[in-house]
Legacy VTK file of the C-alpha trace (Angstrom):
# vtk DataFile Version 3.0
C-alpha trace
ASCII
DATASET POLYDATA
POINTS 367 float
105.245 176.569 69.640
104.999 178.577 72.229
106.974 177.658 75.768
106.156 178.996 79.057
108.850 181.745 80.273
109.757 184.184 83.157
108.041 187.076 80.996
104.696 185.537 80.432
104.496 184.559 84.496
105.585 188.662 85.026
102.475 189.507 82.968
100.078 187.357 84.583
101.465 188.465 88.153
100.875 192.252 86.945
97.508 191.499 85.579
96.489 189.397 88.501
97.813 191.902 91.403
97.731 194.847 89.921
101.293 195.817 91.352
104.807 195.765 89.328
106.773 192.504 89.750
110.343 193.292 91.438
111.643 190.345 91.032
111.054 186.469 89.597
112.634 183.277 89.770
112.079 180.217 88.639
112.080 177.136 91.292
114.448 174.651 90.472
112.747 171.903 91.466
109.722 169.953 89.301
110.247 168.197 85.878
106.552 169.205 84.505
105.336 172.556 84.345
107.350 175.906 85.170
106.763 177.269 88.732
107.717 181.144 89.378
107.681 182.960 92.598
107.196 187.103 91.415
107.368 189.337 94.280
106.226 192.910 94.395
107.462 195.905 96.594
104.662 195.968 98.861
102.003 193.215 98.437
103.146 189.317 99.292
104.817 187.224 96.482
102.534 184.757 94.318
103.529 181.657 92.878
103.160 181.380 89.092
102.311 178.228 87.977
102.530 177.550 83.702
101.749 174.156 81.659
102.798 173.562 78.290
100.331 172.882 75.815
100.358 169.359 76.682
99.353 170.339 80.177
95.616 171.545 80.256
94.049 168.507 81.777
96.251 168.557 84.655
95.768 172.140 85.378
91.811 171.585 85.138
92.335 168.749 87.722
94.604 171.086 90.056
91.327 173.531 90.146
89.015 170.480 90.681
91.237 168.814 93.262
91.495 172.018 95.202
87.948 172.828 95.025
87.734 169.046 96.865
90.319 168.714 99.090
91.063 172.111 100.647
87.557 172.657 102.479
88.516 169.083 103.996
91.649 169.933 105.750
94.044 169.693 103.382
96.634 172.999 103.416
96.855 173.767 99.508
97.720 177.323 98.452
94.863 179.377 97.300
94.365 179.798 94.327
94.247 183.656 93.215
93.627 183.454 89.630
93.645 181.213 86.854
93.073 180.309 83.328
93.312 176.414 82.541
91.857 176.733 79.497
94.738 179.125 77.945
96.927 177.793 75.678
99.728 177.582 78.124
96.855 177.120 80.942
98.379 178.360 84.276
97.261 179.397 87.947
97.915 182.307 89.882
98.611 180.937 93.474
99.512 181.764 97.344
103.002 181.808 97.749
103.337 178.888 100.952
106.089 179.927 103.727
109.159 177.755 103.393
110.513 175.602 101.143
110.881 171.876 100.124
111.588 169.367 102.534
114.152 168.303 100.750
115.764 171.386 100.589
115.960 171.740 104.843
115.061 168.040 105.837
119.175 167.298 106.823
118.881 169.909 109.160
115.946 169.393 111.211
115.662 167.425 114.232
114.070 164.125 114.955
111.501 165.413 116.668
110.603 168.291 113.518
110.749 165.132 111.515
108.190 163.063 113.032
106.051 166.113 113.533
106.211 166.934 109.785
105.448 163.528 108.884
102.601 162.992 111.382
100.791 165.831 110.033
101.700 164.549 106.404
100.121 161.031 107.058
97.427 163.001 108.491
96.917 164.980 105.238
96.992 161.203 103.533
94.114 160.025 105.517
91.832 162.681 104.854
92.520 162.095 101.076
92.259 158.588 101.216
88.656 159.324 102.588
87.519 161.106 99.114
86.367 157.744 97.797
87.125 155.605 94.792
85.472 153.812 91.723
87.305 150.504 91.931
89.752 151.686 89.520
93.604 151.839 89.912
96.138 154.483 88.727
96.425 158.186 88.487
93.405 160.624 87.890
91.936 163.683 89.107
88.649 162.045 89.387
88.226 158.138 90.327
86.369 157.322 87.432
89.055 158.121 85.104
92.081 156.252 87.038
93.063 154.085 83.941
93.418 150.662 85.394
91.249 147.266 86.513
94.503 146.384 88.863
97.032 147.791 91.026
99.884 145.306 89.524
99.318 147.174 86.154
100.331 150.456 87.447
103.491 149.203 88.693
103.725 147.485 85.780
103.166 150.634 83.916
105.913 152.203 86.156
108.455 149.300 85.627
107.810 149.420 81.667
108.605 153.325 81.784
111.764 152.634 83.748
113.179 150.395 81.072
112.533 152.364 78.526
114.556 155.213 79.910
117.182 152.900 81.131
117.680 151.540 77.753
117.651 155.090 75.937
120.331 156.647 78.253
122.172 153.882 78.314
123.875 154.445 82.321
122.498 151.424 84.204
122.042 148.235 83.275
118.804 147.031 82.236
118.721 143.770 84.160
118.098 145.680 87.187
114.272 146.087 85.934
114.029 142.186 85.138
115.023 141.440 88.971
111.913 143.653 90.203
109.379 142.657 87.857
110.109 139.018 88.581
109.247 139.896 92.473
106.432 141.402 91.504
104.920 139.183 88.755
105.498 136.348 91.233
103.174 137.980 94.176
101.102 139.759 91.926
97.608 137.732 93.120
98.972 138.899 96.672
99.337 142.771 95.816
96.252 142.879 93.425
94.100 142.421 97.049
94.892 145.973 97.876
92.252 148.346 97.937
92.519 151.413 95.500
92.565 154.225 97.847
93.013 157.295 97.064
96.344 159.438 98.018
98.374 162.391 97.211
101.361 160.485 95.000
104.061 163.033 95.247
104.310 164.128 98.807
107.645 163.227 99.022
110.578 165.609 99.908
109.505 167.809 96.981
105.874 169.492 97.295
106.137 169.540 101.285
106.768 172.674 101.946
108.104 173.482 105.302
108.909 176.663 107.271
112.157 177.805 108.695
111.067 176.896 112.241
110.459 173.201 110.745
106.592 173.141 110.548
104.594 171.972 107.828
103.378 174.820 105.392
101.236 172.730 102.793
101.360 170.419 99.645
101.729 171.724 96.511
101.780 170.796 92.783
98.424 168.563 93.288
97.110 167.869 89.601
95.452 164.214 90.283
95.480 161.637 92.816
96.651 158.096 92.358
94.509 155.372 93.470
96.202 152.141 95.009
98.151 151.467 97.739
98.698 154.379 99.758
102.044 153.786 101.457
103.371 154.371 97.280
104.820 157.921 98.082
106.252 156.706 101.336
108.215 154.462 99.376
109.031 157.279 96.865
110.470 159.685 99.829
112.523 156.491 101.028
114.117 155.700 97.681
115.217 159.491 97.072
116.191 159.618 101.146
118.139 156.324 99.997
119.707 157.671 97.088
120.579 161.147 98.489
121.552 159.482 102.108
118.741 161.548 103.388
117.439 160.645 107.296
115.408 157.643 106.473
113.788 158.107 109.971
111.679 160.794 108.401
109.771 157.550 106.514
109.638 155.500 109.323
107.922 157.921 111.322
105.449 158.652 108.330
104.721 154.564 108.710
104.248 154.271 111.952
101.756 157.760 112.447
99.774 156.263 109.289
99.426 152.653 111.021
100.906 151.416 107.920
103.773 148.188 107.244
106.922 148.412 105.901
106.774 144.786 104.719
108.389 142.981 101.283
105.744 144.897 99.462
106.862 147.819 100.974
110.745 147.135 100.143
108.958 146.272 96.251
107.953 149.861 95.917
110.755 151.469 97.468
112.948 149.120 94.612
110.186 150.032 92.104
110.984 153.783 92.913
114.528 153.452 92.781
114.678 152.273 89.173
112.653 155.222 88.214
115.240 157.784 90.340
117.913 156.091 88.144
115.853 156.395 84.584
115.519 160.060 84.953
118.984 160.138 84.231
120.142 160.795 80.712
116.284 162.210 80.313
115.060 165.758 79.172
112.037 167.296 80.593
111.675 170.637 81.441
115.001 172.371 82.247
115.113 171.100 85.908
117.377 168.373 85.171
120.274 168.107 87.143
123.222 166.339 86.957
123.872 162.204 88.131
124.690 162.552 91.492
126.856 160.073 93.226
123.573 158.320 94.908
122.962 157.101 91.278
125.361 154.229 92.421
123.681 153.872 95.863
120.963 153.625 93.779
121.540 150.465 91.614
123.448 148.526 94.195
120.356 148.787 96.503
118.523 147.680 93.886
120.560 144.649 93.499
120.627 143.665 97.307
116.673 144.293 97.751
115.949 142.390 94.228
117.785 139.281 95.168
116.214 138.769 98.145
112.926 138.225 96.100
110.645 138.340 99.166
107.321 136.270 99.404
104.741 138.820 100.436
103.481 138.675 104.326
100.387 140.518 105.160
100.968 142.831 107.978
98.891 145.224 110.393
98.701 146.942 113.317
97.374 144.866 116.241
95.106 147.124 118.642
97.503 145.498 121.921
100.261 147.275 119.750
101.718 144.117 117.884
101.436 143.000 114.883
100.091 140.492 112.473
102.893 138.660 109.985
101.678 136.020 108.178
98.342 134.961 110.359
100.564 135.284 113.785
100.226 137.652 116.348
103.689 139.237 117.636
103.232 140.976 120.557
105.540 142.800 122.282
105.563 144.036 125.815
103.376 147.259 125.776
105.520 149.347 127.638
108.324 148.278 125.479
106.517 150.433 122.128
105.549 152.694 124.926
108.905 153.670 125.067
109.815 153.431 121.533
107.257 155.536 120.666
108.458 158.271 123.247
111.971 157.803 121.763
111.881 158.081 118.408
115.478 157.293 117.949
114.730 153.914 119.626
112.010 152.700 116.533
114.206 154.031 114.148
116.985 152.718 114.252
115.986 149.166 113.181
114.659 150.906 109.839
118.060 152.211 109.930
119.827 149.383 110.469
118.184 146.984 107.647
117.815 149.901 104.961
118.625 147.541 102.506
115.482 145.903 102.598
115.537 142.708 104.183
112.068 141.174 105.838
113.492 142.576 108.956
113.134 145.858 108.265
110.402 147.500 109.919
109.016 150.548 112.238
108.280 148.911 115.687
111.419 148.496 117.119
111.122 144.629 117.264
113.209 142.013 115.493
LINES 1 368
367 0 1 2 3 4 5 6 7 8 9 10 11 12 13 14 15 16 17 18 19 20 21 22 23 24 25 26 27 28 29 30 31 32 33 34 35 36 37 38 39 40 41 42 43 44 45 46 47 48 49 50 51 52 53 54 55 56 57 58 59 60 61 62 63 64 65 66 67 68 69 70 71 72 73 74 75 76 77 78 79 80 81 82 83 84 85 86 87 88 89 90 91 92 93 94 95 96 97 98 99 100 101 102 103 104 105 106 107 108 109 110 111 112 113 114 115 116 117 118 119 120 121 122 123 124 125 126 127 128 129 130 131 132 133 134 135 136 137 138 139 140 141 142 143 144 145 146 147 148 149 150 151 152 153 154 155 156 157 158 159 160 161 162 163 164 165 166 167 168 169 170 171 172 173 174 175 176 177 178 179 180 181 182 183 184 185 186 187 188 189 190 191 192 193 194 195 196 197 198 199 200 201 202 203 204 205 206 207 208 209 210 211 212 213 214 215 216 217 218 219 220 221 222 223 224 225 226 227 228 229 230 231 232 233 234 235 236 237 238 239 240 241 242 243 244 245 246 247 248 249 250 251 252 253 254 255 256 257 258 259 260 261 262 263 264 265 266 267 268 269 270 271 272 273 274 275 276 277 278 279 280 281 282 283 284 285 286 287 288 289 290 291 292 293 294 295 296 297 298 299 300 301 302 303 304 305 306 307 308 309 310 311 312 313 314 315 316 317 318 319 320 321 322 323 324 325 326 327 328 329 330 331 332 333 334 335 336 337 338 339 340 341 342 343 344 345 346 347 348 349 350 351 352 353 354 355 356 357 358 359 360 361 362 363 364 365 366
């Protein structure tokens, strides 16, 4: 079988360019396909992006989804070549300034933060505008999303954690039974939400960010998920969690969306965490890396957010600049979020404070 390698992504550069590669490297991040940057002596580097066999459907939806979304607004690389229908399918792509957020994130300043993730949730809403088909779950059009409900994707997430759990053997199962139970028990609640559509993996992988701390574009867009869209929020928060990353950076992301971090919320982020700890143990494409010591962080703030087994409170945005929990308006003074807003340390650091989940926990800056 053949496997994607260093020497097919030189060819391809060569054939695509015309120029003599100098130089390639793989990235290290990604667990899915195998991304090279080739650089030439004189003409910019391209990005070199190869599926397995396995892979052709997401590559066609990579050229479909770019076809739709870049012409909106959203910054995707170019694409300079490609060949989906290969049998390792890949695309030939504009090499984005920067690197992953994740990669420069504990280095940039509060203010770069909530810039990046302003312009992030901005890049969310103009996705979530593409339309849907009533259907839940990951696809690259909304026809094909796979489910009738939101609660059976997270289902479908939980029953993949388990599975992985239980293979590697390095956590302890029970963990998943704590989550499900939260979410089996408000899943009439959570099946209300609206399948929008959203980029799922915009989390501090795929945002790639300049050296000056400016947003560069997404990357790595094969399909869309359709549910809730504050789902990769509480992906970045669980691997900001588990790599005691600035959480800030997520409440920021919240608050410039209009969005809640309420027990649902919390649900996803403990949702998310359980997958961070199944990848352990797992083999996917080379890019594994060692357990770090976040695995840990991981499962005890699994634990703490499980037990609390939160009844779900609908939330929103008030126009005065409250909020609704639960039918009741709370309304602060409006100078009061005024000021938080202007300080960003000031609405973050109740998000900071109550990281581990708790019905507190929220972006305003009010208990």
């Amino acid at each position: 079988m053949k496997v994607p390698s260093a020497e097919l992504a030189i060819r391809i550069a060569t054939e695509v360019t015309g120029h003599t590669p100098t130089r390639t490297r793989r990235f290290t991040t990604g667990a899915r396909h195998f991304v090279f940057e080739v650089q030439f002596a004189d003409p910019p580097p391209i990005v070199v992006r190869i599926g397995s066999q396995a892979a052709q459907a997401e590559m066609v939806g990579a050229v479909h989804l770019s076809g739709l979304l870049k012409p909106l607004g959203v910054p995707l690389p170019a694409i300079l070549a490609e060949d989906v229908r290969a049998e390792l399918p890949w695309l030939a792509l504009e090499r984005l300034p920067g690197t992953d957020l994740g990669a420069v994130i504990a280095t940039l300043s509060d203010e770069q933060l909530e810039q990046i993730a302003a312009e992030v949730a901005s890049v969310q809403a103009i996705t979530g505008k593409t339309g849907s088909a009533g259907r839940y779950g990951y696809a690259a059009v909304p026809q094909q999303a796979p489910y009738a409900a939101w609660t059976q994707v997270l289902e479908a997430n939980l029953d993949r954690s388990r599975k992985r759990i239980a293979a590697a053997g390095l956590f302890d199962v029970a963990l998943v039974d704590s989550v499900q139970a939260v979410l089996r028990a408000n899943c009439h609640q959570i099946d209300q939400i609206e399948p929008t559509p959203f980029l799922h993996d915009t989390t501090t992988k795929n945002v790639i960010v300049t050296s000056t701390g400016r947003l560069s574009g997404i990357v790595d867009v094969d399909d869309l998920c359709y549910g809730d869209p504050r789902y990769p929020a509480a992906l970045t928060l669980a691997a900001l969690m588990a790599d005691a990353g600035p959480v800030q950076y997520v409440s920021a992301w919240l608050w410039h969306a209009e969005q809640p971090d309420d027990p649902t919320f919390r649900l996803y982020v403990s949702l998310f965490l359980l997958d961070l700890m199944a990848e352990h143990g797992q083999m996917f494409n080379g890019n594994e890396r060692p357990s770090p010591g976040g695995s840990d962080l991981a499962s005890a703030s699994v634990r703490k957010q499980s037990s609390a087994r939160p009844g779900i409170r609908k939330r929103r945005v008030c126009p005065s600049g409250g909020s609704l929990v639960g039918g009741v308006t709370q309304t602060g003074a409006p100078d009061r979020f005024a000021r938080a807003r202007a300080t960003p340390s000031g609405i973050y650091s109740s998000h900071v404070t109550h990281v581990d989940g708790s019905a507190k926990a929220h972006i305003y800056g009010r208990d």
